[in-house]
C-alpha positions in Angstrom: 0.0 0.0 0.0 2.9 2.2 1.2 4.7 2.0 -2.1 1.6 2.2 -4.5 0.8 5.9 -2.5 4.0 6.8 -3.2 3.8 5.7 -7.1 0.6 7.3 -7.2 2.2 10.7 -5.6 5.0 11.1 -7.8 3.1 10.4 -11.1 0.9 13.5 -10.7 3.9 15.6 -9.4 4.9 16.3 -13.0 1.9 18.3 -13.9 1.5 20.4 -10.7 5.1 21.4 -11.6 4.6 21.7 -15.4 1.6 23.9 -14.6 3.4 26.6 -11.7 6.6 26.4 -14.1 4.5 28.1 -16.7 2.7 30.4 -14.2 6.3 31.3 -13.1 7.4 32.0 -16.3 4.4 34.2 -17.3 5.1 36.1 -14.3 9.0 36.8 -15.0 8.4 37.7 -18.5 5.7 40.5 -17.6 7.9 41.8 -15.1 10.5 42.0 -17.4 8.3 43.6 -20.1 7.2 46.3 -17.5 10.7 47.0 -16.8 11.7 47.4 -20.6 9.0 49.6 -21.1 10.5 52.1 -18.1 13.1 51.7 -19.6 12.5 53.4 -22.8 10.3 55.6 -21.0 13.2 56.3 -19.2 16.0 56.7 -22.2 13.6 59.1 -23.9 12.6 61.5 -21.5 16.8 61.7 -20.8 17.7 61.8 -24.2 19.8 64.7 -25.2 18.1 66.7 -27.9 19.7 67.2 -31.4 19.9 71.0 -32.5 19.7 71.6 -35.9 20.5 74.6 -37.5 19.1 76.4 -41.0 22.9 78.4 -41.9 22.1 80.7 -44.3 24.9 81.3 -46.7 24.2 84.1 -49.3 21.3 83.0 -51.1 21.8 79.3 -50.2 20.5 77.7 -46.7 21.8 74.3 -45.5 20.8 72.0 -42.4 24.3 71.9 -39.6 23.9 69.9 -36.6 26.4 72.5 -34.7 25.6 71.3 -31.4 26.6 67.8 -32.9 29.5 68.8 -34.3 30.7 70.8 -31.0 30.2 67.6 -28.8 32.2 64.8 -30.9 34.9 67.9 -31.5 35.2 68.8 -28.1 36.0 64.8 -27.4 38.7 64.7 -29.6 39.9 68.8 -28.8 41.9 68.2 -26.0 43.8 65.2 -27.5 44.1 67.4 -31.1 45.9 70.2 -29.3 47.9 67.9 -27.4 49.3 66.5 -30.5 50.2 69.6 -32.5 53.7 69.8 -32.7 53.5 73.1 -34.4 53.0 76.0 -32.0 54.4 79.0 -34.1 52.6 78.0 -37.5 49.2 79.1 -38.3 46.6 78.1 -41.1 44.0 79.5 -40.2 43.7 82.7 -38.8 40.3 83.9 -36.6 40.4 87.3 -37.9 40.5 85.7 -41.4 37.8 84.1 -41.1 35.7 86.3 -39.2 35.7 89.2 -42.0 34.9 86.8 -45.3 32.6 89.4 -47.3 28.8 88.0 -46.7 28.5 87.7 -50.7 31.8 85.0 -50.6 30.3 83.2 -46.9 28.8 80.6 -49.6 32.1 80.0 -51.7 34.5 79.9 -48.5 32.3 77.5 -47.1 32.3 75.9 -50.0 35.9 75.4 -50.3 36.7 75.5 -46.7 34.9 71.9 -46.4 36.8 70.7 -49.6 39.9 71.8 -47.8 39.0 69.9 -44.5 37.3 66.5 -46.1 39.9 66.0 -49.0 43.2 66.9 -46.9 42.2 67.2 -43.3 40.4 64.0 -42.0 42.0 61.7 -44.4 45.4 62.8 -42.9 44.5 63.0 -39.5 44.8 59.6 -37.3 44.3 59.4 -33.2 45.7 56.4 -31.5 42.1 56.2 -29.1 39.1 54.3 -30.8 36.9 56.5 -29.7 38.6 59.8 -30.5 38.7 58.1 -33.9 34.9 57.4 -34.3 34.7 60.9 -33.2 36.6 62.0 -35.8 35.1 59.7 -38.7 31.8 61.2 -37.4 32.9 64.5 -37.7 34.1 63.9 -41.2 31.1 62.5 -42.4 29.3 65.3 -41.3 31.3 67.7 -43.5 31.1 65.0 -46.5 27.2 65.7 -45.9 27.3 69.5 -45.7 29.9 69.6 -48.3 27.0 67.7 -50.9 24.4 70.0 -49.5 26.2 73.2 -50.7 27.8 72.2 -53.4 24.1 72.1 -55.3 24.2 76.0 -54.2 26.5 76.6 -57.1 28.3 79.2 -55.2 30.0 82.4 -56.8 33.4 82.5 -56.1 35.5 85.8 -56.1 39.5 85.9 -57.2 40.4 87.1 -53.4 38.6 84.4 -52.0 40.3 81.8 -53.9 43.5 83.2 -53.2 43.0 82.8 -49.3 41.9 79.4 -50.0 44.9 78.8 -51.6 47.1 80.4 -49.2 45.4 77.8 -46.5 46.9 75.0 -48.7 50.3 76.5 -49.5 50.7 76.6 -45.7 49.0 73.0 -45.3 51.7 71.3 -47.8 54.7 73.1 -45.7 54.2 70.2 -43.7 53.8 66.9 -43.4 50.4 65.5 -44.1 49.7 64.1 -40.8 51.6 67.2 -39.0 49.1 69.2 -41.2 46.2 68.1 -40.2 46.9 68.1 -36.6 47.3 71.5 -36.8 44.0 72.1 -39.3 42.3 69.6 -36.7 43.3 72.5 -33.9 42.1 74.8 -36.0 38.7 73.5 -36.3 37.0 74.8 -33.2 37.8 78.7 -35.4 35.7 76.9 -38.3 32.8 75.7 -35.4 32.9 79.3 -33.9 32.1 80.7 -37.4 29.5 78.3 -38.2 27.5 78.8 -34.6 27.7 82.5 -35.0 26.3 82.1 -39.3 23.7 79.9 -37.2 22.6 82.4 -34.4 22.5 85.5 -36.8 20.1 83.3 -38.8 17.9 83.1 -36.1 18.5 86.4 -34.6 
């Protein structure tokens, strides 16, 4: 009798556990579906916005992401200065840069980003991973602009050629990768001009 009850008790064992198994189960995965969904609730209420700005270049207008472009240059800045080895030379002058006639703001652009995407970023290497995703981002941010105002067909002026060329008579004084360190430094004059195109459009 004794060893039938116990055949008896461990052949319906099975599906009592089967049966709170599942209800254990069904209970983990809503809790974990709950949880997912605070999460996202959670990632999009911090998510940090993306400013985009309408720059206004003569009679042309393109879309720049400044406040993108600031944060992946400011991971890289500190790391960029750091490496320039080339203290007394100077491509790029603020005061140049700040006085480009608002008729030739289009062109310099223009050329500015040829400068940066065909001799800059494809001669500038970082020995940190991240610093060089930052910098490929960066770079294909300017390959986008750069398509964006090319279709403005800007009018370009002899004197602003000539300072365009002046920027790569000084670049090829050096060697490539010294070069673009020092254009790389540079950059935050180029991101000061572009924010300041940007807030006079809105102003």
């Amino acid at each position: 009798m004794k060893a039938t009850a116990w055949r008896h008790r461990d052949t319906s064992s099975p599906g009592l556990f089967l049966s709170a198994t599942h209800t254990q189960v069904t209970i983990v995965m809503e809790m974990l579906l709950s949880c997912s969904l605070c999460l996202l609730l959670l990632l999009s209420c911090v998510r940090e916005p993306v400013e985009s700005r309408h720059l206004h270049v003569g009679s042309c207008s393109v879309d720049i992401h400044t406040h993108e472009l600031r944060k992946y240059y400011s991971a890289i800045r500190s790391d960029v200065l750091a490496g320039d080895n080339e203290i007394g030379v100077k491509l790029l002058d603020r005061s140049l840069i700040k006085n480009v006639p608002e008729g030739q703001k289009c062109c310099f652009l223009h050329l500015l980003l040829r400068f940066y995407v065909e001799r800059v970023f494809s001669n500038y290497a970082s020995s940190h991973p991240q610093h060089r995703r930052s910098s490929s981002t960066l770079a294909n941010a300017f390959v986008i602009i750069r398509k964006d105002i090319h279709k403005c067909h800007c009018h370009c002026e002899e004197a602003t050629q000539r300072t365009i060329d002046s920027l790569h008579a000084e670049f090829i004084k050096l060697q490539a990768n010294e070069g673009a360190q020092k254009a790389m430094g540079e950059l935050d004059t180029v991101l000061e001009w572009l924010e300041r195109l940007s807030q006079n459009a809105h102003s």
